[in-house]
PDB file as gemmi writes it, atoms N, CA and C in Angstrom:
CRYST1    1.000    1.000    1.000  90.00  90.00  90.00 P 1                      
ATOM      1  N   UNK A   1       7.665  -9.888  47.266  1.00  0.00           N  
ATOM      2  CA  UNK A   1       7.444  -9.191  46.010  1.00  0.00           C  
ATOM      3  C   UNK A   1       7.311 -10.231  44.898  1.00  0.00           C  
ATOM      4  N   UNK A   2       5.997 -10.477  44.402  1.00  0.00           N  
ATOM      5  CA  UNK A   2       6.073 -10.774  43.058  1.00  0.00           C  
ATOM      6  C   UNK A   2       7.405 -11.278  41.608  1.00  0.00           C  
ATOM      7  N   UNK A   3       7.451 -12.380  41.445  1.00  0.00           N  
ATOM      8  CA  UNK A   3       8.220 -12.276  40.089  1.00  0.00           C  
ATOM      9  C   UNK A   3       8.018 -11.619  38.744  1.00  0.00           C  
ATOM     10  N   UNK A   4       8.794 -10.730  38.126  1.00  0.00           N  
ATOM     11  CA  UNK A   4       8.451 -10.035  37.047  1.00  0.00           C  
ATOM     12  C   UNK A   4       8.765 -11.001  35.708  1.00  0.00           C  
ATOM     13  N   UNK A   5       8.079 -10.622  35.094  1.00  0.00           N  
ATOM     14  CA  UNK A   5       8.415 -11.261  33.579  1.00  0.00           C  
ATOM     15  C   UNK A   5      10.153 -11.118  33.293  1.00  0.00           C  
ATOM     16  N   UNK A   6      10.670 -10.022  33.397  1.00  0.00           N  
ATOM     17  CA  UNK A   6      12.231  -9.614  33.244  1.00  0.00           C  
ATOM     18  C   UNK A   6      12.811 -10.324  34.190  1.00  0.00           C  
ATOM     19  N   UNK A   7      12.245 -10.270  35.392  1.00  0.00           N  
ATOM     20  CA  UNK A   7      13.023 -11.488  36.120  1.00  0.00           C  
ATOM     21  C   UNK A   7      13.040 -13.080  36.292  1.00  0.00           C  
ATOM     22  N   UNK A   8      12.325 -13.568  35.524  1.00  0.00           N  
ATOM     23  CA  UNK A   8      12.083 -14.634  35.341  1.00  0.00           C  
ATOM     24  C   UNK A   8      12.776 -15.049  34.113  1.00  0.00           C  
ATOM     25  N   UNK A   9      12.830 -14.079  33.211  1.00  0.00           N  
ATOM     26  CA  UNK A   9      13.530 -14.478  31.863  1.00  0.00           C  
ATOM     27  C   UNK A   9      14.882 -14.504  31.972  1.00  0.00           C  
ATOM     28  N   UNK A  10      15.560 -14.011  33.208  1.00  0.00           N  
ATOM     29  CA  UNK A  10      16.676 -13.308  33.017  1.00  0.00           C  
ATOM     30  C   UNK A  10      17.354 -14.594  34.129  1.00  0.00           C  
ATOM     31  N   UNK A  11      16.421 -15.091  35.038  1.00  0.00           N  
ATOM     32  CA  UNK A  11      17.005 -16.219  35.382  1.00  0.00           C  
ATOM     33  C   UNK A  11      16.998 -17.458  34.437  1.00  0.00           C  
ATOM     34  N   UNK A  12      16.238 -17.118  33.167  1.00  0.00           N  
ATOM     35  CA  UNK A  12      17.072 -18.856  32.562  1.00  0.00           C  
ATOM     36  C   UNK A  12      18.010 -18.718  31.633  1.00  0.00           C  
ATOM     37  N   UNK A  13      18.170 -19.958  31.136  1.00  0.00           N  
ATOM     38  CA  UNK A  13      19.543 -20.036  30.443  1.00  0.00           C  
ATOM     39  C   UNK A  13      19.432 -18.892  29.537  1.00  0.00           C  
ATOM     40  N   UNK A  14      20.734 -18.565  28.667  1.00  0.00           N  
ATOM     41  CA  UNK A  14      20.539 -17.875  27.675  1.00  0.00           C  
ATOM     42  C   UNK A  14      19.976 -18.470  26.500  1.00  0.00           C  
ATOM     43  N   UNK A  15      20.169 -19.627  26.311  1.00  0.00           N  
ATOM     44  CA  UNK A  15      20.208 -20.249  25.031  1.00  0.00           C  
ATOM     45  C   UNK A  15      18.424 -20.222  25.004  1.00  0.00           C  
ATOM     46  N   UNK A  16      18.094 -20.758  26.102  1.00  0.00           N  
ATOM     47  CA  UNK A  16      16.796 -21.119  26.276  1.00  0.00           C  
ATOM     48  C   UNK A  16      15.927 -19.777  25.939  1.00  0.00           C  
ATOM     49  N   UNK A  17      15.961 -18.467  26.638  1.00  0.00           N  
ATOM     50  CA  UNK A  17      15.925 -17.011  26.418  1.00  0.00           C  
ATOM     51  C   UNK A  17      15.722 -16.621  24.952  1.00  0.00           C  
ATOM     52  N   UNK A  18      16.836 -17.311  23.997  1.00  0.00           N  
ATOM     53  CA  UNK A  18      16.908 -17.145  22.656  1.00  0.00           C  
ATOM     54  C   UNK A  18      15.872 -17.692  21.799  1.00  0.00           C  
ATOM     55  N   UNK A  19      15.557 -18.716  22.388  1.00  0.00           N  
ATOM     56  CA  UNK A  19      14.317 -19.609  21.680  1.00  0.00           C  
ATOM     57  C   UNK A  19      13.027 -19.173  21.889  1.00  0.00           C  
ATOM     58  N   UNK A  20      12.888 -18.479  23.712  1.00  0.00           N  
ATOM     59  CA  UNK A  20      11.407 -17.898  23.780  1.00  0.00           C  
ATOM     60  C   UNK A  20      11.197 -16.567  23.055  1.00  0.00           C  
ATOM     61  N   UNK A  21      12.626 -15.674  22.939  1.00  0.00           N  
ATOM     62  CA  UNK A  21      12.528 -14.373  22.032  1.00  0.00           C  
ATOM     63  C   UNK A  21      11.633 -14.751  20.648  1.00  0.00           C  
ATOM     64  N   UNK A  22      12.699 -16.135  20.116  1.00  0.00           N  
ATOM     65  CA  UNK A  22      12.428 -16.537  18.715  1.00  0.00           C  
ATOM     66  C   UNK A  22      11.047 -16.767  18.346  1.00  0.00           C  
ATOM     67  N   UNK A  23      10.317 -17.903  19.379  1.00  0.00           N  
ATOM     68  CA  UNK A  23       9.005 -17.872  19.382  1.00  0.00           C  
ATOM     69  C   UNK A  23       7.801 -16.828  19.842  1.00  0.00           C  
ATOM     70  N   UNK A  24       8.382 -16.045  20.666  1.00  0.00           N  
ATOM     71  CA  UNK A  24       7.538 -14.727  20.089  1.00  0.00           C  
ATOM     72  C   UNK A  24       7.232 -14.060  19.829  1.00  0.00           C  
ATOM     73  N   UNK A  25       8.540 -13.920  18.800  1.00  0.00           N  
ATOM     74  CA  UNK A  25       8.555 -13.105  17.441  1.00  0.00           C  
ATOM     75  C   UNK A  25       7.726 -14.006  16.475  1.00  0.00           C  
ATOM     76  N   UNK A  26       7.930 -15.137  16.356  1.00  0.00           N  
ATOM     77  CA  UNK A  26       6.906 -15.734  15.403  1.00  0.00           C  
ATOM     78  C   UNK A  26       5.629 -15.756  15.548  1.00  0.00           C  
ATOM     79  N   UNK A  27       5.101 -15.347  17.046  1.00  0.00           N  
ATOM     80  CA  UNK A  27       3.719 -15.259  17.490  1.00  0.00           C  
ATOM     81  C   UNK A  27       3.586 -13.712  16.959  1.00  0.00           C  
ATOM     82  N   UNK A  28       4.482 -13.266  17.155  1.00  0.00           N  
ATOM     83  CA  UNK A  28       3.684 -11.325  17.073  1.00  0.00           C  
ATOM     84  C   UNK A  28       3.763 -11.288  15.623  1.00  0.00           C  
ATOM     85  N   UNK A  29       4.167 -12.208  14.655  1.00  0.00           N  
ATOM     86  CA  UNK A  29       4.096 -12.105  13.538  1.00  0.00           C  
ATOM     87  C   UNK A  29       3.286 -12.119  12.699  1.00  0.00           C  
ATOM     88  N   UNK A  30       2.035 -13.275  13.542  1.00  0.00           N  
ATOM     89  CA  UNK A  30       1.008 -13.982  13.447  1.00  0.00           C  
ATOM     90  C   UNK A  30      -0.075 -13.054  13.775  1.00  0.00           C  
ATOM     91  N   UNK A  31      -0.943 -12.973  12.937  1.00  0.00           N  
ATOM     92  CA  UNK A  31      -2.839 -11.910  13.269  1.00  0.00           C  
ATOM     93  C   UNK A  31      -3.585 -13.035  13.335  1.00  0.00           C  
ATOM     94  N   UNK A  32      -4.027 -13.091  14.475  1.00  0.00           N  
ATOM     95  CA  UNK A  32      -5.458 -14.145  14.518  1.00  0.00           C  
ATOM     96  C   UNK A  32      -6.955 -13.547  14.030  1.00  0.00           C  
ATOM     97  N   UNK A  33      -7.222 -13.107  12.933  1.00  0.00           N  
ATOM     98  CA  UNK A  33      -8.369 -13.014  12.969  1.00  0.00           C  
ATOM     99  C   UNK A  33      -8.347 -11.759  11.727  1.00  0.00           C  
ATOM    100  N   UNK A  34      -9.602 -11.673  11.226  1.00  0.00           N  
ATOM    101  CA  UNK A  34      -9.850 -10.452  10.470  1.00  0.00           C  
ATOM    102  C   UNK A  34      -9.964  -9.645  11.436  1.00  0.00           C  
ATOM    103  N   UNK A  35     -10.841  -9.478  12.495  1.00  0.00           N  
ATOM    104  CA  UNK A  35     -10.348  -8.035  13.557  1.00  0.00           C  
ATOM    105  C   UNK A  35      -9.485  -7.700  13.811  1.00  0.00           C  
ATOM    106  N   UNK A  36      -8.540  -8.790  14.014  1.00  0.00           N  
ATOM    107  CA  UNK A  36      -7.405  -7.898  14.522  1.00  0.00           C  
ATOM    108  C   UNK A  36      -6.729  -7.338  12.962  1.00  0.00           C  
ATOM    109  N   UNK A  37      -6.420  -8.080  11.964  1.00  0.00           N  
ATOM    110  CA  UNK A  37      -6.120  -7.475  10.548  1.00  0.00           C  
ATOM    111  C   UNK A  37      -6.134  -5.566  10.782  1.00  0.00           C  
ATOM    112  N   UNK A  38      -8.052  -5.767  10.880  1.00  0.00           N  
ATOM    113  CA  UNK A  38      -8.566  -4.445  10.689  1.00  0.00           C  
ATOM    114  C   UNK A  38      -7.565  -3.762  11.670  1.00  0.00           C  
ATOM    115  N   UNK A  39      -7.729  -3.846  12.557  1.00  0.00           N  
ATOM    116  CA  UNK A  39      -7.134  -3.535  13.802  1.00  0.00           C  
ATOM    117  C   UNK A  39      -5.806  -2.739  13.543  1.00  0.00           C  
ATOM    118  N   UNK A  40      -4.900  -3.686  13.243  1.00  0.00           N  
ATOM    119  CA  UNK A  40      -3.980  -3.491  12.403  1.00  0.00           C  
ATOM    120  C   UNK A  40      -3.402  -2.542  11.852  1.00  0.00           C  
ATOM    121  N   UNK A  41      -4.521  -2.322  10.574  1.00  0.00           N  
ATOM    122  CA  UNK A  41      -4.347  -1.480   9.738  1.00  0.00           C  
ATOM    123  C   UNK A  41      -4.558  -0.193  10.006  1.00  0.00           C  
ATOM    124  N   UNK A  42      -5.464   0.142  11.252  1.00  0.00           N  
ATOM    125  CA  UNK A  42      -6.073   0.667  11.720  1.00  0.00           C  
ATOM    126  C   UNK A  42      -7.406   1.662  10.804  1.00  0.00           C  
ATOM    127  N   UNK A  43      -8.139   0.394  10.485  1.00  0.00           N  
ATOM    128  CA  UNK A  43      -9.506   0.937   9.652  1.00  0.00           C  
ATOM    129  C   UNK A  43     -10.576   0.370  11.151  1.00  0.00           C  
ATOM    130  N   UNK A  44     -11.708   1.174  10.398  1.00  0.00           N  
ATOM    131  CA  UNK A  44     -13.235   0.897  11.411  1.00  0.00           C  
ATOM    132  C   UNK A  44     -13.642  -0.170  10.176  1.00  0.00           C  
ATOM    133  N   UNK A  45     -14.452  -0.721  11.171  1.00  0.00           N  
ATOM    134  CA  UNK A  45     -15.993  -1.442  10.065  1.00  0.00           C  
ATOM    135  C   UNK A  45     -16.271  -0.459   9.526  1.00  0.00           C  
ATOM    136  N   UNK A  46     -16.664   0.684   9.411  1.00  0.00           N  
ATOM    137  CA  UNK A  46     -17.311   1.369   8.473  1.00  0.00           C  
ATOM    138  C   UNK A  46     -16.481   1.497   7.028  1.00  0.00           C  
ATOM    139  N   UNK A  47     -15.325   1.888   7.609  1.00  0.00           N  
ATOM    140  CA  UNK A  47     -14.268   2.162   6.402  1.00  0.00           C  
ATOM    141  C   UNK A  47     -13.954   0.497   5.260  1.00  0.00           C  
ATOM    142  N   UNK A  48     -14.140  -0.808   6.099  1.00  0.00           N  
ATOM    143  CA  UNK A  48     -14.032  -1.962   5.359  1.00  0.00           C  
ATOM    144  C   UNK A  48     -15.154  -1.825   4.790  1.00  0.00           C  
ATOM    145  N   UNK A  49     -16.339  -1.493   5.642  1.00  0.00           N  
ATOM    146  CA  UNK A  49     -17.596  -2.043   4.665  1.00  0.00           C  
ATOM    147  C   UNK A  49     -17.734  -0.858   3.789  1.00  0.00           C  
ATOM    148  N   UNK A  50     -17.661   0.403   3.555  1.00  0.00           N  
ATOM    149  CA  UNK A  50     -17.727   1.254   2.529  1.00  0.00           C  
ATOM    150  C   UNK A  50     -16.670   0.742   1.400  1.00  0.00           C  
ATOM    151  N   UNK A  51     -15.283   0.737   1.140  1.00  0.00           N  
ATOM    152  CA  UNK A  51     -14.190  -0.481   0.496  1.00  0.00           C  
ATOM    153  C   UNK A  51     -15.051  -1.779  -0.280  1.00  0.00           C  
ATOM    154  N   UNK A  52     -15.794  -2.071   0.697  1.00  0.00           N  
ATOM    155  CA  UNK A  52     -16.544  -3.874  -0.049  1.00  0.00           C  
ATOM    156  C   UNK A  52     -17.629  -3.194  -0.725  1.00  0.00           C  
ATOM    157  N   UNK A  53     -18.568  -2.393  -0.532  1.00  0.00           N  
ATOM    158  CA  UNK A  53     -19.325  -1.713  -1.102  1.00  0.00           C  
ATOM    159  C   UNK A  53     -20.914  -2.392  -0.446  1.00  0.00           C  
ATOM    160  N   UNK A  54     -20.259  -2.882   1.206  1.00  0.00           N  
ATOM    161  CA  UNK A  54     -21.612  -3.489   2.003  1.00  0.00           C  
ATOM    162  C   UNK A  54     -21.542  -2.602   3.333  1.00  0.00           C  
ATOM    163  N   UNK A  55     -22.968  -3.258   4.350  1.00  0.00           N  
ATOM    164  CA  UNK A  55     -23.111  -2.628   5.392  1.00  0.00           C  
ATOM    165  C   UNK A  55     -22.161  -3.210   6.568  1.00  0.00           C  
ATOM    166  N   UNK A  56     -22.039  -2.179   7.449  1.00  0.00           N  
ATOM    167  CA  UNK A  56     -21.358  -2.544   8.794  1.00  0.00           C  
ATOM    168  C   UNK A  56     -21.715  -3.658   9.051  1.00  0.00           C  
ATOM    169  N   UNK A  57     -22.696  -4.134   8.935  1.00  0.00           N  
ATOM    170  CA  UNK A  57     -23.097  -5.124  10.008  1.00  0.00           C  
ATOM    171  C   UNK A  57     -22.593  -6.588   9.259  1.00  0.00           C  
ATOM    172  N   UNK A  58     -22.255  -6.397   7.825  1.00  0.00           N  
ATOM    173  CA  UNK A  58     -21.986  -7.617   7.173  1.00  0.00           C  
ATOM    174  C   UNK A  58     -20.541  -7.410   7.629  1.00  0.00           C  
ATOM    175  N   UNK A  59     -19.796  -6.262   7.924  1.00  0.00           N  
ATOM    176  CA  UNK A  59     -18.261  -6.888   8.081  1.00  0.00           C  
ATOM    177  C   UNK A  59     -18.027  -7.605   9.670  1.00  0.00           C  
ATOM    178  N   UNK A  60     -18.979  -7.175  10.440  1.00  0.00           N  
ATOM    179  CA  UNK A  60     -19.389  -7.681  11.618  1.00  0.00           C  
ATOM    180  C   UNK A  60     -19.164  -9.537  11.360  1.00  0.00           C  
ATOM    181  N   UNK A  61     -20.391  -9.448  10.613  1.00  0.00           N  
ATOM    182  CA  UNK A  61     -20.645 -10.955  10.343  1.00  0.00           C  
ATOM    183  C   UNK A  61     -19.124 -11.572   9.469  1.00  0.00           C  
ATOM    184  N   UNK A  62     -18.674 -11.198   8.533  1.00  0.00           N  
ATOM    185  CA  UNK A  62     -17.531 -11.547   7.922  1.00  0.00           C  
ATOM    186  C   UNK A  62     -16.055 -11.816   8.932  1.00  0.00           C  
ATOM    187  N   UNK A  63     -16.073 -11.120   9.791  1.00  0.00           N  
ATOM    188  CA  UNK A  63     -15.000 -11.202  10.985  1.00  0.00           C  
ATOM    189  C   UNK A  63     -15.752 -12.221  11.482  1.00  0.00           C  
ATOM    190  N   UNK A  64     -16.735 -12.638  11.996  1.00  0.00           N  
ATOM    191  CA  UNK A  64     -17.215 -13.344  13.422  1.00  0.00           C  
ATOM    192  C   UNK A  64     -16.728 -15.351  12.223  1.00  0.00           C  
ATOM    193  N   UNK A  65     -16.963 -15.199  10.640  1.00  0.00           N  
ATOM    194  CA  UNK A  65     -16.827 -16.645  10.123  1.00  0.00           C  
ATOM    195  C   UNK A  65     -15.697 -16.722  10.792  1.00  0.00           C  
ATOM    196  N   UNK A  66     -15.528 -18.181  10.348  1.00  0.00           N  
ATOM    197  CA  UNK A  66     -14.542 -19.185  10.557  1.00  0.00           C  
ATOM    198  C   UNK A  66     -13.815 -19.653   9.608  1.00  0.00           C  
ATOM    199  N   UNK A  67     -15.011 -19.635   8.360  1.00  0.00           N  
ATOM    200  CA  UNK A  67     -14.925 -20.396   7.275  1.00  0.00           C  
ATOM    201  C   UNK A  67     -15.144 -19.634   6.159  1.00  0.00           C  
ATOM    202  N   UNK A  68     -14.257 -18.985   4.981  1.00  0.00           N  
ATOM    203  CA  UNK A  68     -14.673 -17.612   4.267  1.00  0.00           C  
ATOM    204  C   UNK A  68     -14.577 -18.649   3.119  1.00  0.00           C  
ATOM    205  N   UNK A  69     -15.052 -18.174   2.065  1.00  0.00           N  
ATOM    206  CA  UNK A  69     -14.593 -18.055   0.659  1.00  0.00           C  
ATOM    207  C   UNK A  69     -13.556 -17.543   0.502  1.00  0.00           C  
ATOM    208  N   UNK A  70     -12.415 -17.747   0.110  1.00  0.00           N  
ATOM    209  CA  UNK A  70     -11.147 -17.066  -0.640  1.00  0.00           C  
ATOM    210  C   UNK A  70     -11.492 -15.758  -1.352  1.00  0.00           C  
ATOM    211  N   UNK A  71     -12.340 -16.113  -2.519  1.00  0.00           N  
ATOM    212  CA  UNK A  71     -12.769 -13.809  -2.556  1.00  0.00           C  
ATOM    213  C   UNK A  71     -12.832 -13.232  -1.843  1.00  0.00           C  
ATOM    214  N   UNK A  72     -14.123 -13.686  -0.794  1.00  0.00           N  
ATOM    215  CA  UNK A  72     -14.324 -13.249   0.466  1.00  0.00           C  
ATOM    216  C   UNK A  72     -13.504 -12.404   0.747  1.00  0.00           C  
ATOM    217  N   UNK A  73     -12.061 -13.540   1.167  1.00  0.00           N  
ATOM    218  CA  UNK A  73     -11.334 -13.251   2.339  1.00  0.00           C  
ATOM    219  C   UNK A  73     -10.105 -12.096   1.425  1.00  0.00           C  
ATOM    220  N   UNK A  74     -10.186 -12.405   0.081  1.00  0.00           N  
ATOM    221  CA  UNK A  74      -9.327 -11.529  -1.083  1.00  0.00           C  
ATOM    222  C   UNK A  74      -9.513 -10.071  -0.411  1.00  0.00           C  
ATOM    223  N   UNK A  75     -11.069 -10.239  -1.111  1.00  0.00           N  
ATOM    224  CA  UNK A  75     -11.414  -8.680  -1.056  1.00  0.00           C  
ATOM    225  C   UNK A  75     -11.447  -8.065   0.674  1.00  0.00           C  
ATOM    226  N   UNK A  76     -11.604  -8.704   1.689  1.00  0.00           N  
ATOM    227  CA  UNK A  76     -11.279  -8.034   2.803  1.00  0.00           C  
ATOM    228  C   UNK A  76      -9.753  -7.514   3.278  1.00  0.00           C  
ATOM    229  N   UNK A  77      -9.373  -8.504   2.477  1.00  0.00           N  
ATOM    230  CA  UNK A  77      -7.637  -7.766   3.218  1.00  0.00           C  
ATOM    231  C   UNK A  77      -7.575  -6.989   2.071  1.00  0.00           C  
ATOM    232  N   UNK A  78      -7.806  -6.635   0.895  1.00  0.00           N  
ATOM    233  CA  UNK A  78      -7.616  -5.668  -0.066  1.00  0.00           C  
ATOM    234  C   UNK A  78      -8.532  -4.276   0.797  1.00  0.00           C  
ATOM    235  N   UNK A  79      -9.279  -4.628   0.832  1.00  0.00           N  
ATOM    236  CA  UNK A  79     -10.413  -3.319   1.681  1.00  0.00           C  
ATOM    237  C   UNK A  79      -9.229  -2.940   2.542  1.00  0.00           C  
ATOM    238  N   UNK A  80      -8.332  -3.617   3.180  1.00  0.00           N  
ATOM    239  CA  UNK A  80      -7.770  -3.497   4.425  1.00  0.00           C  
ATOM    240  C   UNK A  80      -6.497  -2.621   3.859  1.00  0.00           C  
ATOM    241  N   UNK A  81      -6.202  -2.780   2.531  1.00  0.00           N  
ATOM    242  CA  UNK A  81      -4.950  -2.206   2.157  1.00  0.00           C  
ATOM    243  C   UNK A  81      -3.831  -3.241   1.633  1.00  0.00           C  
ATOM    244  N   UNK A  82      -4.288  -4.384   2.073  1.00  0.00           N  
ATOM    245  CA  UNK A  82      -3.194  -5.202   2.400  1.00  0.00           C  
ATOM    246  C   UNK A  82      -3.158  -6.112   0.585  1.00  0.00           C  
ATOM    247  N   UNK A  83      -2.684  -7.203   0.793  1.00  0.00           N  
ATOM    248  CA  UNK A  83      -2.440  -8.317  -0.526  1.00  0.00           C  
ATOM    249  C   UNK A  83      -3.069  -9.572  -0.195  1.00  0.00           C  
ATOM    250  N   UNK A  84      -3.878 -10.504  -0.782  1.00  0.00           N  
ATOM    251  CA  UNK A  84      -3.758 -11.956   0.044  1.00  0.00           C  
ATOM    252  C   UNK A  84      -2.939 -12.724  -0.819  1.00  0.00           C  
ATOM    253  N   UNK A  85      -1.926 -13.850  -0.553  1.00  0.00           N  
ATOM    254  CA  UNK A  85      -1.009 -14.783  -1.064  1.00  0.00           C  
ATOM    255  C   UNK A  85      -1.599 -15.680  -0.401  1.00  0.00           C  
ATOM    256  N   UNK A  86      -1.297 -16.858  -1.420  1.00  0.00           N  
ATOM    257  CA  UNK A  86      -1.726 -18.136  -0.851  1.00  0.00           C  
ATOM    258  C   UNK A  86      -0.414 -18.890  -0.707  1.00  0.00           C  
ATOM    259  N   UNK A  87       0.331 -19.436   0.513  1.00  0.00           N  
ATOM    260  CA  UNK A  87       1.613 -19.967   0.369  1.00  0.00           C  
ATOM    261  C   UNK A  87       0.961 -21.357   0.497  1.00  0.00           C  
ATOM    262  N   UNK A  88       1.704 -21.901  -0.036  1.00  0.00           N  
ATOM    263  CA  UNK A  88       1.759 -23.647  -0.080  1.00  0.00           C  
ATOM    264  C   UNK A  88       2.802 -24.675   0.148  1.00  0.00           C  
ATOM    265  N   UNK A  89       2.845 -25.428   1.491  1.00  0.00           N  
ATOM    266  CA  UNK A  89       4.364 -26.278   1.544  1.00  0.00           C  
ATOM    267  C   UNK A  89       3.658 -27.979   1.317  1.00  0.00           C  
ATOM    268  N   UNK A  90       4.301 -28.585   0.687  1.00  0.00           N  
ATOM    269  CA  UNK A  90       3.769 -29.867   0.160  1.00  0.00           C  
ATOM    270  C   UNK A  90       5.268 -30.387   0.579  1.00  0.00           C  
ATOM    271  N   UNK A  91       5.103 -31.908   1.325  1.00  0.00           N  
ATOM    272  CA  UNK A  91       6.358 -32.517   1.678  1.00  0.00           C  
ATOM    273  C   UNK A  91       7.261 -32.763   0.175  1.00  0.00           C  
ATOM    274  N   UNK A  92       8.405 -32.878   0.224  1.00  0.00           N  
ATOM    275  CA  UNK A  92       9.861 -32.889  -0.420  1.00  0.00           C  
ATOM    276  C   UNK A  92       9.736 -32.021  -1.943  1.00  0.00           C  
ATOM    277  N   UNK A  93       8.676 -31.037  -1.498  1.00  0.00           N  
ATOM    278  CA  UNK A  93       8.810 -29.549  -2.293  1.00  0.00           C  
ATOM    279  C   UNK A  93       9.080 -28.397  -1.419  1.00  0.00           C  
ATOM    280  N   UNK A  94      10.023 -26.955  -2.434  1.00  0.00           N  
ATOM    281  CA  UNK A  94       9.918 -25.874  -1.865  1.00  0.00           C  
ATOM    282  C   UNK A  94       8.231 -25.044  -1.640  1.00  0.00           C  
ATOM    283  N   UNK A  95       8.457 -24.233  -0.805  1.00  0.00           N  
ATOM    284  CA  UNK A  95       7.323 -23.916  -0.040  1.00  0.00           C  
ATOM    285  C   UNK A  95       6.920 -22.914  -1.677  1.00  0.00           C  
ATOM    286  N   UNK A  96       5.796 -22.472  -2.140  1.00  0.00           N  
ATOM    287  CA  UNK A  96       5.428 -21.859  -3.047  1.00  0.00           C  
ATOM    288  C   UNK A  96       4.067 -20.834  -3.124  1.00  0.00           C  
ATOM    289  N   UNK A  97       3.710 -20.292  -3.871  1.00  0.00           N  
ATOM    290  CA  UNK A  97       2.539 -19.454  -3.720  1.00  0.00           C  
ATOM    291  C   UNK A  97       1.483 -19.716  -4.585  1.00  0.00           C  
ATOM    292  N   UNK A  98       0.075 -20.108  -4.178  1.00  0.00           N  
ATOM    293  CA  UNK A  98      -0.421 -20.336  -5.516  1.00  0.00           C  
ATOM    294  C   UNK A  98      -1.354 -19.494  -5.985  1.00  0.00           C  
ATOM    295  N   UNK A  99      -1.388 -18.932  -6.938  1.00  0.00           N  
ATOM    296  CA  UNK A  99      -2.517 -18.126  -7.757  1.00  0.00           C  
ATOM    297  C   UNK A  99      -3.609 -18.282  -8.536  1.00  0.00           C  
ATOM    298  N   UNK A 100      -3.990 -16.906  -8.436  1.00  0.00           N  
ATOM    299  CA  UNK A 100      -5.222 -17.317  -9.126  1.00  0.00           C  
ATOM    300  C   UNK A 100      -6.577 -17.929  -8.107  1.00  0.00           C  
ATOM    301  N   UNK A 101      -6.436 -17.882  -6.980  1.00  0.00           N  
ATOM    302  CA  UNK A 101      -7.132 -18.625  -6.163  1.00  0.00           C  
ATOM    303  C   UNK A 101      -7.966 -17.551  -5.128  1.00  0.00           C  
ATOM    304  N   UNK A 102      -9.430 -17.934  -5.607  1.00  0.00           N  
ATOM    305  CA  UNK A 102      -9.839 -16.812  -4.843  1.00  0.00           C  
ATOM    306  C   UNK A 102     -10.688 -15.541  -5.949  1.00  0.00           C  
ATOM    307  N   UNK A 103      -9.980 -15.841  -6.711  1.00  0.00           N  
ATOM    308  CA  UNK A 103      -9.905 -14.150  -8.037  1.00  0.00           C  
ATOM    309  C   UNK A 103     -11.558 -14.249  -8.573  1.00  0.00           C  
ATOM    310  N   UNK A 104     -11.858 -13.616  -8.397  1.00  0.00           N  
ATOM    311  CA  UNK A 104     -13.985 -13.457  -9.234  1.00  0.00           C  
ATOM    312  C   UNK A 104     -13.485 -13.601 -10.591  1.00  0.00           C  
ATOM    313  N   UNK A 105     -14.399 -14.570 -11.067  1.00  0.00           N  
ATOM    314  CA  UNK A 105     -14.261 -14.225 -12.141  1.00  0.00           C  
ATOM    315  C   UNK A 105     -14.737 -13.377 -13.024  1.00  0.00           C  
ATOM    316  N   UNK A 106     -13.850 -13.013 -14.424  1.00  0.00           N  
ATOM    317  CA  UNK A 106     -14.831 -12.102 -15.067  1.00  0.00           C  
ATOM    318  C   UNK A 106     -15.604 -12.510 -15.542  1.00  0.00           C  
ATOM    319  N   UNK A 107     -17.282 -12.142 -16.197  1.00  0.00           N  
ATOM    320  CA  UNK A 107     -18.434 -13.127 -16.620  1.00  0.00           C  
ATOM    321  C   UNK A 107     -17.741 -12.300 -18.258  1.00  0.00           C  
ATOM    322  N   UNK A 108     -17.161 -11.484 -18.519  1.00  0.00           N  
ATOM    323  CA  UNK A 108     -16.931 -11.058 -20.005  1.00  0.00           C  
ATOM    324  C   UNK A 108     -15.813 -12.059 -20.835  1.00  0.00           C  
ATOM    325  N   UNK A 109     -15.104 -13.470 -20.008  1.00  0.00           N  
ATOM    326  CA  UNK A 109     -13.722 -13.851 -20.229  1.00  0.00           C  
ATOM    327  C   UNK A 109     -14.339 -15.052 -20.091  1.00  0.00           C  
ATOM    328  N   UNK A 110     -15.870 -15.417 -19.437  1.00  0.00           N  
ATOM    329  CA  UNK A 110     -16.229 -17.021 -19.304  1.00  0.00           C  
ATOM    330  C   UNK A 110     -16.971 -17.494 -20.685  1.00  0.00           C  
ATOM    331  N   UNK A 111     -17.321 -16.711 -22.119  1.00  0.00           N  
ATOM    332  CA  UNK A 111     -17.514 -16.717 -23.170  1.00  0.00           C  
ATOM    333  C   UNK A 111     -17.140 -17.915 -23.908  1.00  0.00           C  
TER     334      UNK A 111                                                      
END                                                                             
């Protein structure tokens, strides 16, 4: 018979057990991707791209980058429901958030 995941975990240490829990909880914490985001939230492409005020096929293309613009990527997790934060850790500083980054500007405020 096969080894099960439960039985395999359950033969190692505890301590050790504690650390793979720990790490993947930090993995399930983690969304790789704007699909899965959507996913997530549980919206369709249709529902993001009606939200952005574009076609399906551009949120298609917007999931498949690699490489977004920060609005971009603003306004998709907003479509999504969600917030975007930008966290920032710089060595022998606390970890911080930075703003303003990303935001369209207004053309009525660039005067």
């Amino acid at each position: 018979m096969p080894l099960t995941h439960d039985d395999l975990m359950d033969s190692l240490p505890k301590e050790r057990q504690a650390r793979i829990k720990a790490r993947a909880g930090e993995l399930n914490a983690e969304v790789e991707g704007l699909k899965a985001l959507r996913k997530l939230t549980a919206r369709s492409q249709e529902q993001i791209a009606k939200s952005l005020g574009i076609k399906q096929p551009s949120v298609v293309k917007i999931e498949r980058q690699t490489d977004l613009y920060l609005s971009t990527l603003r306004r998709y997790v907003e479509a999504a429901g969600g917030k975007l934060e930008l966290r920032v850790e710089l060595p022998g500083t606390a970890a911080f958030t930075l703003t303003g980054v990303g935001e369209i500007a207004d053309p009525k405020r660039a005067a």
